[in-house]
Each structure stands twice: as C-alpha cells, then as structure tokens.
N, C-alpha and C positions, 0 to 999 in steps of 0.2 A: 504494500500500500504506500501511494505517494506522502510523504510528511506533509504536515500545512505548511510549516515553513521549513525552508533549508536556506541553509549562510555558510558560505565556503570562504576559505581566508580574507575574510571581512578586513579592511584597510581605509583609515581615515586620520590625516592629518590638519592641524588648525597650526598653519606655518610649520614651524619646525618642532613644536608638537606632537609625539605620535599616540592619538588616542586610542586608536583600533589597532590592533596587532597580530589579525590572520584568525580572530574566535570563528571554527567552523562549531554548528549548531544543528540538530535537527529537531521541527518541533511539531508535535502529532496531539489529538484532543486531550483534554486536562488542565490541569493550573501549572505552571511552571515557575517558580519563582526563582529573581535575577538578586544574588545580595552583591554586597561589596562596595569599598570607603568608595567618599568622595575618589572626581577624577580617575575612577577605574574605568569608563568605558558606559555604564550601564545607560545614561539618558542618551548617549552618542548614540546606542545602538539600535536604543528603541525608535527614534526619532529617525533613524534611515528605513527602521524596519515598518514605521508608518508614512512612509515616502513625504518627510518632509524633511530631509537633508539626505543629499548622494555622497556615497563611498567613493573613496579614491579609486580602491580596487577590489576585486573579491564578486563573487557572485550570490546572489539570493531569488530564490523565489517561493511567493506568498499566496497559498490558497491557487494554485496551477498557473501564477502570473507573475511575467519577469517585469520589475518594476521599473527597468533600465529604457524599456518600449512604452514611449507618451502612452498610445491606447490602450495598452495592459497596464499603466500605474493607474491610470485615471480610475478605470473598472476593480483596480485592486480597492481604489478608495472608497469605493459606491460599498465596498462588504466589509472591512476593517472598521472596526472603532478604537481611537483614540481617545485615550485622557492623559493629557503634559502636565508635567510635574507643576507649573503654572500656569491654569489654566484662565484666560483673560474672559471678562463680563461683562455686560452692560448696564450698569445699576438701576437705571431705570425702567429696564423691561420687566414684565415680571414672569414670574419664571417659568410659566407656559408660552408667554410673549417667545422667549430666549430659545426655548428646547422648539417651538415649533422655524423659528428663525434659522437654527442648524440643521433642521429637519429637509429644510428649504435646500440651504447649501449641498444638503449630499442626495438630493435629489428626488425627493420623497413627495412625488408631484400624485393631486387628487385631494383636495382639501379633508372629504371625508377622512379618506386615510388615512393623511398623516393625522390628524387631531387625536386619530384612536392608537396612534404610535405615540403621539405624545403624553397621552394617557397612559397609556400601557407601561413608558416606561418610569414615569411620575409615581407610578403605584408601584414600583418594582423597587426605587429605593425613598418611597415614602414620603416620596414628598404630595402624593395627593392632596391632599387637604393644604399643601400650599402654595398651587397653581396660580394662584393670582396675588400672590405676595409681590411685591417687589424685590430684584433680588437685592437692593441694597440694604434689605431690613432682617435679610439671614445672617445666620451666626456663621462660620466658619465652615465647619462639621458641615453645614447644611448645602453650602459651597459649596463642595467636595462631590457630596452624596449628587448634587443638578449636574457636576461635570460628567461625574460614571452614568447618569440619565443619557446627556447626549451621546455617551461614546455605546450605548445599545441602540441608537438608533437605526432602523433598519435592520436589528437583529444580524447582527457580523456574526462571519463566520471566525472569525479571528479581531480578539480581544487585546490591546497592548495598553497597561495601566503603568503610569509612572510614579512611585511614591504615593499609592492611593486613599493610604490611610492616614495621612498627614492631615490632621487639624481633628478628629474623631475620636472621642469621648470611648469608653472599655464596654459600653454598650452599642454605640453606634459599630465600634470593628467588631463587635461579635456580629452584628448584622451584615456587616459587609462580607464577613467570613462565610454566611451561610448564602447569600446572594449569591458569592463569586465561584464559590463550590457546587452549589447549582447552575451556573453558569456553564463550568467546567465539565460539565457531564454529556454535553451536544458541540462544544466545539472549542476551539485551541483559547486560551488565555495566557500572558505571559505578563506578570508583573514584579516592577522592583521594588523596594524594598529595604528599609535599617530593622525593619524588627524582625529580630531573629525567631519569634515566639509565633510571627502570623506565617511563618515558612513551615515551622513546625506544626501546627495544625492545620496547614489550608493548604501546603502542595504538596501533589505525588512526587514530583523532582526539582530540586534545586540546581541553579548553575553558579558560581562565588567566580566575580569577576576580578582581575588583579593586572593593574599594569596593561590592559587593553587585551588581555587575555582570557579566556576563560581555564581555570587552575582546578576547577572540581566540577565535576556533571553528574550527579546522579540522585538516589533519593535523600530526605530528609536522615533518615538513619543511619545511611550510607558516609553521612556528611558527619554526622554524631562519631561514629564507629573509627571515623580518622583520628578521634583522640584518645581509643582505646588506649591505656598502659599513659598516659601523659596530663592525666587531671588527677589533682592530691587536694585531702585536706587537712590542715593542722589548724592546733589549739596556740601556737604563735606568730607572730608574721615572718616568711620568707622572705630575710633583708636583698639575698640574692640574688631574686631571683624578679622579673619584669612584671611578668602576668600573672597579676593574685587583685583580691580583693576581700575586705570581710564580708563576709554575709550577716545576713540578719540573727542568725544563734551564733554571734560572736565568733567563730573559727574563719581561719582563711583557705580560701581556695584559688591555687595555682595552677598554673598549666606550664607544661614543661618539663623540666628535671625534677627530679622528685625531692623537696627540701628531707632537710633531718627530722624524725619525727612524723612526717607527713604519712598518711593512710589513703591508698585508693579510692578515690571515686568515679560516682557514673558519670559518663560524659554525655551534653548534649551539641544537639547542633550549633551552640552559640560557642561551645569550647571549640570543636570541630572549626568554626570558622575563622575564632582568633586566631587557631594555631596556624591556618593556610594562609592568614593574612602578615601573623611572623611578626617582623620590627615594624608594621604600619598599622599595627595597634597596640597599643599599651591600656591595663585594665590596671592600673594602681589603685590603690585608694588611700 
C-alpha cells in the first residue's frame, strides 16, 4: 500500500543555514507525533509538507500528489489541513464569519454546504455555541480549538498540526487528545509537539527530530525503551552528573551514568528523549 506521505532526503536551507538535512519519512493512517528542541527542523518540515514553503532538494509526495507540479500542489491543498504554529485572525469576524471565510479559500463552493461544514466542524471542537462570538472576545485555548476547526475543513485526508496544544487548559488537551485520536482512525495526522506526555498517550509513533535530522522513528515505547539501563534514582543529588532533577517525593532522578547510590528506574518517553537529545538538553534543577 502507497504511504500518504513519503519524504526522501528532504533538504532546506535559510542562507547558510542548514535546516533540513536529508529526514526520509514515510507516513500511512494514524497520529504521528514530531518532538524535538527548538531549531531542529520540525515547523520547516511541516510547512513544506503543507506546501507553503519549497525544499531545496529531496522529494515528497502527499496523498498520491507530487507537490513540486503547480496542478498537483494546488489539488494536494483542496485535501490537506493545516494549522501553523501561529495561526493569524481577524478579530472582528466572528467565528463562523472566519471558518466559513476559509471554507471559501479552499474551495468549499455551495452555500448550503459549506455552512453544514462549518457546522460540523464548530461542533467537533466545541465551539458551537460560539459561532457568533466575535473572535476577538475568545480566550486563547479557544483560538486554538477555531484554528484545528479550519484545518478539518473539507474533511482532509491528511492532517498537519503545529504545536496544537499551545495555549489549552488539562481539560481542553484531554479533549483535543480524544478529537485527534478519533481523527487518526480514517486518515494520516502528523503533529508536533514539546509535550512529551500528549506523544505518550495520543501516538502510535513518534519521530524526535535533531539537527534537521530525524535521530529516532518508531513507537512511543520504542522511544521509552532507548533508556533502558540509563534512568536512576537516588535519595541525594548527582553533583556529577547533567541530567537529574528532584521530583516531587524528594529523590532525584538522573539519566545517564549511574551516580553512587542510585537505584534503577523505569524509563519513559521523556527520558528516552532527553537522552537522544544528549548536550541540547539539560534537566537540572
């Protein structure tokens, strides 16, 4: 079966810059979630992979469509949904005004129609009841929740979120989580990501980007399991040692060498990831 998407040594420089560095990729239905610091690559990638910025070099193609071809990126765009890590608004429309306004943009012609797409996807993250808010009089969170509205419009076959839970209260990303996971169940989703905890419950697979690389591909556990034998925790602090921090029951947990004293423990995907990230993360406390 063809991937939705495939990316072959992806290549993208900003001057003498190099942001991209050859990440091949394939990407088939599911959640997939992108971690990794600043400057590794992730909104570069996403942002070619929604045809709004061209690779220097490398090849992709998205839902059977090379986006290098004006008539196949245009058509890629009619089935893709985006939402950019900052997504721009008009404060004065209100927020059915705005989502039927993008509905427009990608093509959504037939009044009836679109209004029940606008509908549809108002109810889908809840913002029904406040379709005719203005949006300058939403909170944040709510912001957020009307961009992932627009980026289902037209029901894409391929889902690309950038940073989506940024600004979203511990009940609002439990809802986002269960959206996105039902999302994931009829066609590709790929989103990035600092929190290590919404990778951990909401994707089948993670990819941890590094240096314009992609440095791990596989599942959440997969990602955990790379710190087997290299997470400790002691009842003093590891002066030696980079990556510890205390936790909440007072003891500290390391990763790496194993201080003096120190005892085994379980690792999760957020050790897994300090540790691929190395000297471009420090956890002191």
């Amino acid at each position: 079966m063809e991937p939705t998407v495939s990316v072959q040594e992806l290549t993208k420089r900003f001057g003498r810059k190099v942001v991209l560095d050859g990440p091949t990729l394939r990407l088939g239905p599911g959640v997939t979630g992108l971690l990794g610091p600043n400057g590794a690559g992730k909104t570069t990638l996403l942002r070619i992979l929604a045809t709004t910025l061209a690779p220097d070099g490398g090849r992709i193609r998205a839902l059977g469509l090379d986006p290098a071809d004006r008539a196949q990126r245009t058509e890629l765009r009619r089935r893709l949904g985006y939402l950019p890590q900052d997504p721009g608004f008009y404060p004065h429309f209100t927020v059915f005004e705005l989502t039927e306004y993008v509905a427009i943009l990608k093509e959504l012609n037939g009044r009836h129609e679109r209004h029940r797409q606008v509908r549809r996807v108002l109810a889908e993250v809840d913002l029904a009841d406040r379709a005719r808010t203005k949006v300058r009089r939403l909170s944040g969170g709510m912001r957020q929740r009307l961009a992932l509205a627009q980026a289902l419009l037209g029901d894409p076959g391929l889902l690309i979120l950038d940073e989506p839970t940024v600004g979203l209260d511990p009940e609002q990303r439990m809802r986002f989580r269960a959206l996105v996971s039902r999302l994931g169940e009829s066609r590709t989703v790929l989103l990035s990501t600092h929190q290590t905890e919404d990778v951990a419950a909401l994707c089948e697979r993670v990819v941890v980007m590094k240096g314009g690389r992609a440095v791990f591909d596989g599942t959440p556990a997969g990602l955990a399991a790379t710190a087997t034998g290299r997470v400790w925790s002691s009842e003093r602090s590891p002066a030696a040692s980079e990556l510890f921090w205390r936790t909440a029951d007072g003891r500290y947990r390391t990763l790496g060498a194993r201080p003096p004293g120190a005892v085994p423990a379980e690792p999760g995907v957020e050790d897994g990831y300090l540790l691929l990230l190395g000297g471009d993360a420090r956890a002191t406390a």
